[in-house]
N, C-alpha and C positions, 0 to 999 in steps of 0.2 A: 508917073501914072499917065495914061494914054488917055484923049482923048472920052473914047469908048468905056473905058473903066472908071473915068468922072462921071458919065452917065448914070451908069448903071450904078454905082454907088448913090447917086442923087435919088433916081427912082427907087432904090432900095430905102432912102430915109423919105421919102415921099408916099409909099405905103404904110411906112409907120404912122403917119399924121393922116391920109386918109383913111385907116382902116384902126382907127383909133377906136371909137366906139364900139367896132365888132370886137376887139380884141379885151376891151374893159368888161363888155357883156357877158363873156364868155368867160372872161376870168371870174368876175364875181359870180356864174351861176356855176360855178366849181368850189370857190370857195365861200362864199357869202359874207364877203367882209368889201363894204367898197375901198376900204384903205389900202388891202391887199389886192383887189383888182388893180388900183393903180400902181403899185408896186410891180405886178406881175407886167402889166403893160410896159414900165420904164425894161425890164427886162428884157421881154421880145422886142423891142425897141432897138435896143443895146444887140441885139442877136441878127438882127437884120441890120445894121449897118453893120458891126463885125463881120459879118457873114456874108457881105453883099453879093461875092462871087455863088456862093449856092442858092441864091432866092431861088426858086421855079420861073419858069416862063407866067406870065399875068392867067391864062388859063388854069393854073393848076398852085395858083398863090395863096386860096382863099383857104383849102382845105393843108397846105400845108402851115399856113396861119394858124389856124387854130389846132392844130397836132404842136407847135412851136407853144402855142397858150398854154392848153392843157397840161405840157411836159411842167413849164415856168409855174403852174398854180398851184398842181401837187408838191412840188421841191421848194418852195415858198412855204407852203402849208406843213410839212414834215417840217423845217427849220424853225417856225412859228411852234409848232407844239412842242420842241425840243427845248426854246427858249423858257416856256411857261414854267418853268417847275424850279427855274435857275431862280436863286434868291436877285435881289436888285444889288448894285455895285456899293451902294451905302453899306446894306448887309452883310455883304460881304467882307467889307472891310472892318466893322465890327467885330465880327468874327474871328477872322484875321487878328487882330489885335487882343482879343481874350484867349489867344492861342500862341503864343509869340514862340518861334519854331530856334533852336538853336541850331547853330549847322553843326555838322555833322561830319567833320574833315578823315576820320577812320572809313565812314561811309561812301566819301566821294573820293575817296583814293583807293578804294576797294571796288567801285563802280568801275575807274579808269581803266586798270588794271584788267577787270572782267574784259573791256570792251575792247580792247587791244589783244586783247584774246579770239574773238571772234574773227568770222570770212572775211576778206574782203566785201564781198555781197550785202553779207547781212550788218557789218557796220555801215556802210552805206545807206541799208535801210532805216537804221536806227537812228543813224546821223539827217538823211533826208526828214523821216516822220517826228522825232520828238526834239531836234535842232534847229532846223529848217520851220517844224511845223506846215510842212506839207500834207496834202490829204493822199491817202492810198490809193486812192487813183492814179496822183502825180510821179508817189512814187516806184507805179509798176512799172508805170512811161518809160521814167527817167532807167529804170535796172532792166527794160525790154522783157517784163514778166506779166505774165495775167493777174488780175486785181486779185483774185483768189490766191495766186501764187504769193503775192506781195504781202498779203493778210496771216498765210501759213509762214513767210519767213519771216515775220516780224514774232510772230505769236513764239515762233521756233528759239528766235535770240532773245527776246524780253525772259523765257524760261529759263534758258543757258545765261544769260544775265543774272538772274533770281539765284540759281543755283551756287556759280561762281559767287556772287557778295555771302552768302551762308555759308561757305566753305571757307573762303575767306575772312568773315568775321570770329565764326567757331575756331581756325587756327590762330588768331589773333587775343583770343579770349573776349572777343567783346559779343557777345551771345543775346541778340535783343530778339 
């Protein structure tokens, strides 16, 4: 790291801590939670040092600051609401346990099977999204496809998936 690039990374965590309170402001008058204001703040925080090479020039910092807020309160707040509805992890496991799941060794030798069947491509994606547990963003990235493309092959192999284990199960006789 070059001199100059110590710099500028410093001044980049150096707006973070002076431009604290415009950024908390601004969070909580989008989202009206002070707990999530600060959240969102550790966020942009986290964005402008990661990022330090794109800050703006100091003239033109303020208003990409708070475009940087704004983006972090609404994606914050979409996750927040999404969380809401999830039972708590006691309950969960509760649950879990009044339901106790046998495995199912016909089933996952007939998923296997299915999936070795499939592209290249699309076991990739299936292997990135529900192995990996990557988000379909990461894995348009990683296949050099658009997220819409990424969302159509997966939709496209989870069906040919579905189909294959029913065809599979039905000539096997296990018919659930």
């Amino acid at each position: 790291m070059q001199i100059e690039d110590s710099d500028a990374r410093g001044d980049a965590m150096q707006l973070a801590i002076v431009h604290r309170r415009m950024i908390e402001a601004h969070a909580f008058s989008i989202t009206r939670d002070f707990h999530l204001a600060d959240d969102v703040y550790q966020e942009v925080a986290t964005v402008l040092i990661a990022h330090w090479q794109q800050v703006p020039a100091k003239d033109r910092v303020l208003p990409w600051l708070k475009e940087v807020t704004r983006r972090k309160a609404l994606e914050l707040q979409r996750k927040q609401a999404r969380l809401k509805g999830m039972l708590s992890h006691e309950a969960m496991e509760k649950v879990e346990a009044a339901f106790p799941i046998e495995a199912d060794a016909g089933l996952a030798k007939a998923l296997a099977n299915c999936v070795d069947k499939l592209s290249d491509t699309a076991r990739q994606a299936i292997h990135g999204r529900y192995v990996e547990n990557l988000d379909v963003p990461l894995v348009a990235q990683r296949l050099g496809r658009t997220v819409q493309g990424a969302y159509s092959l997966l939709k496209r192999a989870r069906l040919m998936l579905e189909e294959c284990v029913a065809r599979a199960r039905r000539q096997s006789g296990e018919v659930r």
